[in-house]
C-alpha positions as CSV (number, residue, x, y, z in Angstrom):
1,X,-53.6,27.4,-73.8
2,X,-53.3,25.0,-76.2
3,X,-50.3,22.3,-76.1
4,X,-50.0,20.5,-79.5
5,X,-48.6,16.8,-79.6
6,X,-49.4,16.0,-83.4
7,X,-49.8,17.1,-86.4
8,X,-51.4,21.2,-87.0
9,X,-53.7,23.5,-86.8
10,X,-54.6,26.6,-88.0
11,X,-56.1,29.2,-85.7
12,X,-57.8,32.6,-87.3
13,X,-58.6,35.5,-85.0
14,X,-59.9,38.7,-87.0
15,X,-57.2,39.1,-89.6
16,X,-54.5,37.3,-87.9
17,X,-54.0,33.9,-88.4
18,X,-51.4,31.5,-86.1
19,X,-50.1,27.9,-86.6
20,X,-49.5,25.8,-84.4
21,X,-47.5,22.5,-84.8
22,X,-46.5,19.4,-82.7
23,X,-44.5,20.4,-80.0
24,X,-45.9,24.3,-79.8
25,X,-48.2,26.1,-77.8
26,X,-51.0,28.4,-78.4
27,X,-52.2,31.0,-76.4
28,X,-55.4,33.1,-76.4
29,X,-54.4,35.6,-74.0
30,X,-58.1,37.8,-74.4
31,X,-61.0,35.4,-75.6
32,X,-61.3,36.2,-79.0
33,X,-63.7,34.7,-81.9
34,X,-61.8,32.2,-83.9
35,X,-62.0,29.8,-86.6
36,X,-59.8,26.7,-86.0
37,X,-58.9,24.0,-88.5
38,X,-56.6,20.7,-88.9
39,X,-54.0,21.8,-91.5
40,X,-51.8,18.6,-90.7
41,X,-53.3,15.6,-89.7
42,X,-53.6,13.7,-87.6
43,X,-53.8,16.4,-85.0
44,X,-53.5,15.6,-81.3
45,X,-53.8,18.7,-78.8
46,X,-54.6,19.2,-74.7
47,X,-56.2,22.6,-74.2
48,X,-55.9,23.7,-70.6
49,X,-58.1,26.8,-69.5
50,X,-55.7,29.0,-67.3
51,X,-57.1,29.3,-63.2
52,X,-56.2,32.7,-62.8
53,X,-56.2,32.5,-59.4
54,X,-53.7,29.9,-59.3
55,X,-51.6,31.7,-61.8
56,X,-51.8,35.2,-59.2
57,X,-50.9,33.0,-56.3
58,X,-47.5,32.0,-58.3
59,X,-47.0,35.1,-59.6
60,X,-46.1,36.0,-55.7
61,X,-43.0,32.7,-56.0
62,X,-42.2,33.3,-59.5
63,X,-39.6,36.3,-60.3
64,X,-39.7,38.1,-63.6
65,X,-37.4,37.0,-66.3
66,X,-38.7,39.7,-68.6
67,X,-40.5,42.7,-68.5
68,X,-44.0,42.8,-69.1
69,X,-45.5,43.7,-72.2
70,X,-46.9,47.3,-72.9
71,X,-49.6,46.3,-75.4
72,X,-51.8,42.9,-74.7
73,X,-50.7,40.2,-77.1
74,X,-53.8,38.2,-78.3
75,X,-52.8,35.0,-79.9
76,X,-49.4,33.8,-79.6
77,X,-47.5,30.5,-80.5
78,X,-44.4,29.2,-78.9
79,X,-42.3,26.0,-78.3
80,X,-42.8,24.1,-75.8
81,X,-39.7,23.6,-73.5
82,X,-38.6,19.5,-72.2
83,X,-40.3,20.0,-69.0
84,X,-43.3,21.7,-69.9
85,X,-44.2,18.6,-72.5
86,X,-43.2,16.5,-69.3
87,X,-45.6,18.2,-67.0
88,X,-48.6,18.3,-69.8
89,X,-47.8,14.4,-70.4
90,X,-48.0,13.6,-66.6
91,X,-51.0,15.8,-66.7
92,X,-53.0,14.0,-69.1
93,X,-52.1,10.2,-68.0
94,X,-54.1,11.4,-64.1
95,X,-57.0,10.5,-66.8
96,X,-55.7,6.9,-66.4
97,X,-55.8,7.3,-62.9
98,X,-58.6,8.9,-61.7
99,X,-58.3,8.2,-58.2
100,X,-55.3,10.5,-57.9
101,X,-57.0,13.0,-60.0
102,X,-58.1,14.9,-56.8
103,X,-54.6,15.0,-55.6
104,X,-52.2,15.3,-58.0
105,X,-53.5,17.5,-60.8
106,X,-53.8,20.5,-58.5
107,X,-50.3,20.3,-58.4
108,X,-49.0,19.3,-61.9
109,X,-51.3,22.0,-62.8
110,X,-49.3,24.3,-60.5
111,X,-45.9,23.5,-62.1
112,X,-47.7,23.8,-65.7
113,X,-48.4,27.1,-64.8
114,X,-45.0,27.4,-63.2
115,X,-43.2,26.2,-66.7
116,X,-45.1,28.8,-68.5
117,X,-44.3,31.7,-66.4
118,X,-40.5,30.7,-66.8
119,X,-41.0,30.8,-70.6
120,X,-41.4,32.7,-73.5
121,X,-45.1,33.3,-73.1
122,X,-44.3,34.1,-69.4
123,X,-44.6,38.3,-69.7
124,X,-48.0,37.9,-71.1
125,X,-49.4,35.6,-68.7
126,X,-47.8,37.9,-66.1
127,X,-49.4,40.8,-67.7
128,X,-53.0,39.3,-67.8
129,X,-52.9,38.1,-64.4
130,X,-52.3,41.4,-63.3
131,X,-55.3,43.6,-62.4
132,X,-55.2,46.7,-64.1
133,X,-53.4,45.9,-66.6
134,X,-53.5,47.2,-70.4
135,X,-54.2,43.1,-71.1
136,X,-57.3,42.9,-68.0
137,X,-58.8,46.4,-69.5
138,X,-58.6,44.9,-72.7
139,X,-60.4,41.5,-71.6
140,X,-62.6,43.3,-69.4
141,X,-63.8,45.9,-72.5
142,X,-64.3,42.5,-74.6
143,X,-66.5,40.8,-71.7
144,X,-68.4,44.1,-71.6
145,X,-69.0,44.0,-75.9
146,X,-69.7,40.1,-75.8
147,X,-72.3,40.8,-73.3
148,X,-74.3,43.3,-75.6
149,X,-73.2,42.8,-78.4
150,X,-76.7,43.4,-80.0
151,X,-76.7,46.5,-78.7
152,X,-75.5,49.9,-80.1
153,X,-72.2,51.0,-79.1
154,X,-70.2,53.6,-78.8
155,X,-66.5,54.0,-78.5
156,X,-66.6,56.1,-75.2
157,X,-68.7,54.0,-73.1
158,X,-66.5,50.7,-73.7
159,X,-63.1,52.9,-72.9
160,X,-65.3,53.9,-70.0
161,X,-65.6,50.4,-69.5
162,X,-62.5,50.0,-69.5
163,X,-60.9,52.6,-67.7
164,X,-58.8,53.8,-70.8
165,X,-59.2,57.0,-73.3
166,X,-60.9,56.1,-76.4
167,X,-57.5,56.6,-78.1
168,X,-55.6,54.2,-75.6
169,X,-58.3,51.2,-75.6
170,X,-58.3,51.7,-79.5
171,X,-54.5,51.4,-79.7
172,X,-54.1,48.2,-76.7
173,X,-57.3,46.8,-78.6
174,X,-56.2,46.8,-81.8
175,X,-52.9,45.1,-80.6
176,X,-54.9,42.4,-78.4
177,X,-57.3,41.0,-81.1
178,X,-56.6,43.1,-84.3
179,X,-59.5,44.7,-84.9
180,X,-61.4,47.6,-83.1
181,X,-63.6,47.7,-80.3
182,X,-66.3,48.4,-83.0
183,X,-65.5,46.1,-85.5
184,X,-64.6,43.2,-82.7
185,X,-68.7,43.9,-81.7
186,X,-69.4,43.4,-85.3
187,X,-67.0,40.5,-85.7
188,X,-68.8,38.8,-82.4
189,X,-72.6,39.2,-84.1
């Protein structure tokens, strides 16, 4: 996730393309090639890599707010609420203090996580934290094409992979990273 404090950038997955601007969020939900550039500068982000196994463990605290999504999102933008710029902020300035770095950003990390699942990008966290769903098929089929992506291919052993019919992974794929299981291996080359 990416948590923008200045300026813009531009983020390009396939043939969708996402902004984000001071005060936004951007979320790769499936890791997906991308190109990234500054469209207002100067640009000032914190990118934080989601610990999935933190993220299950709150899952168990946190109730839904929302329903979880049927198709994986890939890329997503939203604002960032009061308290989740507060918790980022605190998160960043441990960096000044890097004595309490071993004991405090566990936990700011914990609520970080926490602010997100009470948010807008909440269901698709949710979704991709849990384990069979469409969003963890689709991850696990890209893992499996970014692995070998030299070799050949073929659209029934990656919906193998991911325990889906060829016509469902196309379908969830397509939504994730817009593009085909195919064309994604292409895209990866």
């Amino acid at each position: 996730i990416c948590f923008v404090s200045a300026g813009a950038k531009r983020s390009t997955a396939g043939e969708r393309t996402r902004i984000a601007r001071a005060g936004e969020m951007l979320l790769n939900s499936i890791d997906l090639p991308v190109s990234v550039s500054v469209v207002e500068a100067p640009y000032s982000s914190v990118t934080l890599r989601v610990d999935e196994r933190l993220l299950a463990d709150l899952l168990v605290e946190v109730e839904e707010s929302a329903g979880v999504p049927l198709a994986p999102a890939g890329q997503l933008t939203a604002p960032m609420a009061p308290e989740l710029v507060d918790a980022v902020t605190r998160f960043v300035t441990l960096l000044d203090s890097p004595e309490d770095i071993r004991a405090l950003a566990p936990r700011v990390e914990g609520e970080i996580l926490y602010r997100l699942l009470r948010g807008p990008l909440g269901p698709v966290l949710r979704a991709g934290a849990l384990a069979d769903s469409p969003t963890q098929r689709v991850r696990r089929a890209a893992r499996w094409i970014c692995e070998r992506y030299a070799e050949p291919l073929g659209i029934d052993a990656i919906a193998a992979v991911a325990r889906m019919s060829p016509a469902g992974l196309h379908r969830h794929f397509k939504a994730a990273t817009g593009m085909s299981p195919l064309r994604y291996q292409k895209y990866v080359r």
